[in-house]
C-alpha positions as CSV (number, residue, x, y, z in Angstrom):
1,X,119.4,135.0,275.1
2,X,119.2,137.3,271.6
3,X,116.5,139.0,273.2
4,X,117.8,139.4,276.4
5,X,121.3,140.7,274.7
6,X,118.9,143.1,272.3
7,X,117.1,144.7,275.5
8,X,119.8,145.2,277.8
9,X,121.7,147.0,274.8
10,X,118.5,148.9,273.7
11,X,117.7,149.7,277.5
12,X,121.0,150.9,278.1
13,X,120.7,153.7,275.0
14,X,117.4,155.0,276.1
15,X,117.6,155.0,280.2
16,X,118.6,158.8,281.8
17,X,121.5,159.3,283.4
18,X,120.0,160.9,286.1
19,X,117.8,157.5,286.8
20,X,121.0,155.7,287.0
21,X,122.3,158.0,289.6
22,X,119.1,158.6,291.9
23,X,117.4,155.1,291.5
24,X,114.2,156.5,290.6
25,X,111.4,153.5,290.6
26,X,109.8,153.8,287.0
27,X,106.7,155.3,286.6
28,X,104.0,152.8,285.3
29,X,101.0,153.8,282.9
30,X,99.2,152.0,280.1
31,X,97.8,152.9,276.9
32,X,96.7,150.7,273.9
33,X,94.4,151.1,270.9
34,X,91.7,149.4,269.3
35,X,91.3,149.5,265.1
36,X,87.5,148.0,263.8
37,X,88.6,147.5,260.2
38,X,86.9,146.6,256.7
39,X,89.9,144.4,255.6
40,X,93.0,143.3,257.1
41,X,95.5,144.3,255.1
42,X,99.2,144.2,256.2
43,X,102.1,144.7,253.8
44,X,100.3,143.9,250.5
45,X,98.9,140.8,251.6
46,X,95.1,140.4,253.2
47,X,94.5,138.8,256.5
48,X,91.3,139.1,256.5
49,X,89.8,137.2,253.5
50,X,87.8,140.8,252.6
51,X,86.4,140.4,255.7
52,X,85.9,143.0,258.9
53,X,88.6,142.2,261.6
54,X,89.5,144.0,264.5
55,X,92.7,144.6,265.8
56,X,93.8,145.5,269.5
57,X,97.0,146.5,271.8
58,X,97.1,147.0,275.1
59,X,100.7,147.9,276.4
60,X,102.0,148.9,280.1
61,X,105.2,151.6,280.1
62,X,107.4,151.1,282.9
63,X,109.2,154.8,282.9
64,X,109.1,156.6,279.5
65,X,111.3,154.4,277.4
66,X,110.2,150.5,278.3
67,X,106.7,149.1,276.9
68,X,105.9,145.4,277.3
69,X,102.3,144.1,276.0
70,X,100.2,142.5,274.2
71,X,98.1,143.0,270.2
72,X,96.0,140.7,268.6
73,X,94.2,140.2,265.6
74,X,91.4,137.8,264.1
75,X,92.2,136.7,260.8
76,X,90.6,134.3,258.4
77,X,91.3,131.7,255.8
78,X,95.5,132.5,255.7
79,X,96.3,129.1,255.9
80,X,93.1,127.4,256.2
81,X,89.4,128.1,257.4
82,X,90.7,127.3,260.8
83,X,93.2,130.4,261.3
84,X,91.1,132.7,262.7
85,X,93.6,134.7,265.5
86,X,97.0,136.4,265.5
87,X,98.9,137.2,268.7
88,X,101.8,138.9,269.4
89,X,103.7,139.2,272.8
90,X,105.3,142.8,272.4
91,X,108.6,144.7,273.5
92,X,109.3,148.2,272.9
93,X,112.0,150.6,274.0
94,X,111.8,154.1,272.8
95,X,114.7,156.5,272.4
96,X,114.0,160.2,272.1
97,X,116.9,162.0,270.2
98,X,115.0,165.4,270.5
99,X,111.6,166.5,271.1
100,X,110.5,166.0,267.6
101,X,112.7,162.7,266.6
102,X,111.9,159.6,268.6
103,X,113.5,155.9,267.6
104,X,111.6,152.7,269.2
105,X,113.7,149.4,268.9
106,X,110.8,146.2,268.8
107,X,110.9,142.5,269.3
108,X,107.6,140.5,269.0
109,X,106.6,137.1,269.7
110,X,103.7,136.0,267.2
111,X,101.6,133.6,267.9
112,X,99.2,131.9,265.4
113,X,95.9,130.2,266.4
114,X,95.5,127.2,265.1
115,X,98.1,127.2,262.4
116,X,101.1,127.1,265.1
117,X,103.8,126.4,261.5
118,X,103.5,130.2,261.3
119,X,104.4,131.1,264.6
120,X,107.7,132.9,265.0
121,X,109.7,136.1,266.2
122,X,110.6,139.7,264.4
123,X,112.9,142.7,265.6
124,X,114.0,146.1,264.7
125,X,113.4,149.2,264.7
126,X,110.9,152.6,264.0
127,X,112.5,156.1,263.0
128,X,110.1,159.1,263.6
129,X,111.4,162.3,262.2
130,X,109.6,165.4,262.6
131,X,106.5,163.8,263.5
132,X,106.0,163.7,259.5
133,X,108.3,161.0,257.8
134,X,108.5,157.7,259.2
135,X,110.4,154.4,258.6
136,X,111.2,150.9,260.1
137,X,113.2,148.0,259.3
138,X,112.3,144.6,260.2
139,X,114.0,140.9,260.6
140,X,112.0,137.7,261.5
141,X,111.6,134.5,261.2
142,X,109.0,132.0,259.7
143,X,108.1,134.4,256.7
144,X,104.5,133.6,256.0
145,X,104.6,129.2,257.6
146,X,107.9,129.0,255.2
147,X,110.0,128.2,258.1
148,X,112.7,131.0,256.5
149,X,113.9,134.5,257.6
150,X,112.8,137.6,256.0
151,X,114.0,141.7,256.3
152,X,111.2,144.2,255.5
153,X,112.0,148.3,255.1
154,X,109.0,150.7,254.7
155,X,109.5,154.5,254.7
156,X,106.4,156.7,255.3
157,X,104.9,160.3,255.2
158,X,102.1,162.1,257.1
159,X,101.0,165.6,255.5
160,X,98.1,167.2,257.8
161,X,95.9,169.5,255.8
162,X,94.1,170.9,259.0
163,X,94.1,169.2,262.7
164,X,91.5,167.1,261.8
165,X,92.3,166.1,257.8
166,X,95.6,163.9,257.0
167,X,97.1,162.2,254.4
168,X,99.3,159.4,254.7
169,X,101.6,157.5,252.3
170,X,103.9,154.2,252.3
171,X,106.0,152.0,250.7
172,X,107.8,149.1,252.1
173,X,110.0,146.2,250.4
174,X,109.7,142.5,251.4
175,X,113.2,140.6,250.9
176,X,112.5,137.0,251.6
177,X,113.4,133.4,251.0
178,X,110.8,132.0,249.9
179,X,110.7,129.1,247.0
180,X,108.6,130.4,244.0
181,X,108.0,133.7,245.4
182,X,109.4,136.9,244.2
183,X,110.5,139.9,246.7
184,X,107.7,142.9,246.4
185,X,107.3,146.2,246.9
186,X,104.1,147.2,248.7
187,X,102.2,150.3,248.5
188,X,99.6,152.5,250.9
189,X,97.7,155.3,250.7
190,X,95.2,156.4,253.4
191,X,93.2,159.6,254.0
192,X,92.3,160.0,258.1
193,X,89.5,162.1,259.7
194,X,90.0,162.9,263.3
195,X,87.4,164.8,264.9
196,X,88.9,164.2,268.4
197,X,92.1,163.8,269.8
198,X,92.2,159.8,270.7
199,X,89.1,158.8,267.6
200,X,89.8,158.8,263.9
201,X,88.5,157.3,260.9
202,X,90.4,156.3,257.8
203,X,90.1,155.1,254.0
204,X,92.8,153.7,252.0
205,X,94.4,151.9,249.3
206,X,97.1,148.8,249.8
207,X,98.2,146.9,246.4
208,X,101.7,144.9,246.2
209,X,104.2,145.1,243.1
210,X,103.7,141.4,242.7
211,X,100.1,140.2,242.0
212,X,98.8,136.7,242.1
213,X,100.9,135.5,244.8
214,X,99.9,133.7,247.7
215,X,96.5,133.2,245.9
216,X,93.7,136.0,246.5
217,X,95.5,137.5,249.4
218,X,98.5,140.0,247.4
219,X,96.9,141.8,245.0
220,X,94.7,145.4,245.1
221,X,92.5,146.2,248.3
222,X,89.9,149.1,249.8
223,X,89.9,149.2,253.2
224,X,88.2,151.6,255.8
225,X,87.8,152.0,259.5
226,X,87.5,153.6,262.6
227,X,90.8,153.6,265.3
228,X,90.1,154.5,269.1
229,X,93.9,155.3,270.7
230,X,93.8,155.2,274.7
């Protein structure tokens, strides 16, 4: 019912008048992406156990605003050797406030194979301003098997040397609930190559505030990778 409350709201912000008034049917398209990685690493905290992982989505818009779909994710060794996939069931609404500021509200459904004490759901929202800065805020559930809630914020920038040469930078804050773990800061740096419109490659940096915790998986990592965007 939250998420039904959350995407009639969200739905009602983004949809055109003018669709209301004609009863235009939606038109449908789909577009996804596909990331072959060095290392999982997502908000300080490895995935991967150092290992390659590749990462999917595959979403289907239903006018400009609505996106429903799918991403998934092998991981390794997060909870024991047998995690070895992530999967989310994915929402997205966008909202364009102008040509060059767009907002997307988000609700996912993750899904953890085999270690189902991690699954649980997240929502929020993505700010996009100027096609340059960046920033989200997130609320979930389950924060990482603990069975309590969490909020993450992370604000971004994207400076583009040429078309093809960019440099990206983020921080984001973990608030959770956690016994005997501490809230963090985490920190990325990435430099991205991309010769052609929908194929990139990228190299980067990701290191939390807080070393040491959850074992080997929060402290500094290297990653590369190539990104194919369809």
């Amino acid at each position: 019912m939250l998420l039904l409350i959350f995407f009639s709201r969200a739905w009602s912000l983004a949809a055109p008048k003018e669709a209301k008034i004609s009863g235009t049917t939606p038109l449908f398209s789909i577009s996804g992406n596909a990331d072959l990685t060095s290392h999982f690493v997502h908000r300080g905290l490895s995935y991967s156990d150092n290992n390659p992982a590749l990462n999917a989505e595959f979403l289907l818009h239903m006018g400009s605003q609505f996106k429903l779909g799918i991403w998934g994710s092998n991981i390794s060794n997060v909870n024991n050797p047998d995690d070895n996939f992530w999967f989310k069931f994915v929402g997205e609404i966008r909202v364009d406030l102008n040509a060059m500021n767009q907002l997307d509200f988000f609700v996912y459904d993750n899904r953890f194979y085999k270690a189902e004490g991690r699954n649980g759901q997240n929502m929020g929202f993505r700010l996009n301003v100027l096609k340059k800065f960046y920033g989200e805020a997130d609320f979930g559930t389950n924060f990482e098997g603990s069975q309590t809630s969490y909020e993450y914020f992370s604000f971004g920038y994207i400076h583009a040397f040429n078309p093809v040469l960019k440099a990206k930078g983020q921080v984001g804050y973990t608030h959770q609930r956690m016994q005997g773990i501490y809230d963090y800061l985490d920190f990325r740096a990435e430099g991205l190559y991309e010769p052609y419109k929908h194929f990139s490659f990228y190299l980067g940096t990701s290191f939390p505030s807080q070393m040491g915790q959850f074992n080997d998986r929060s402290k500094s990592f290297i990653f590369g990778g190539v990104r194919f965007d369809y």
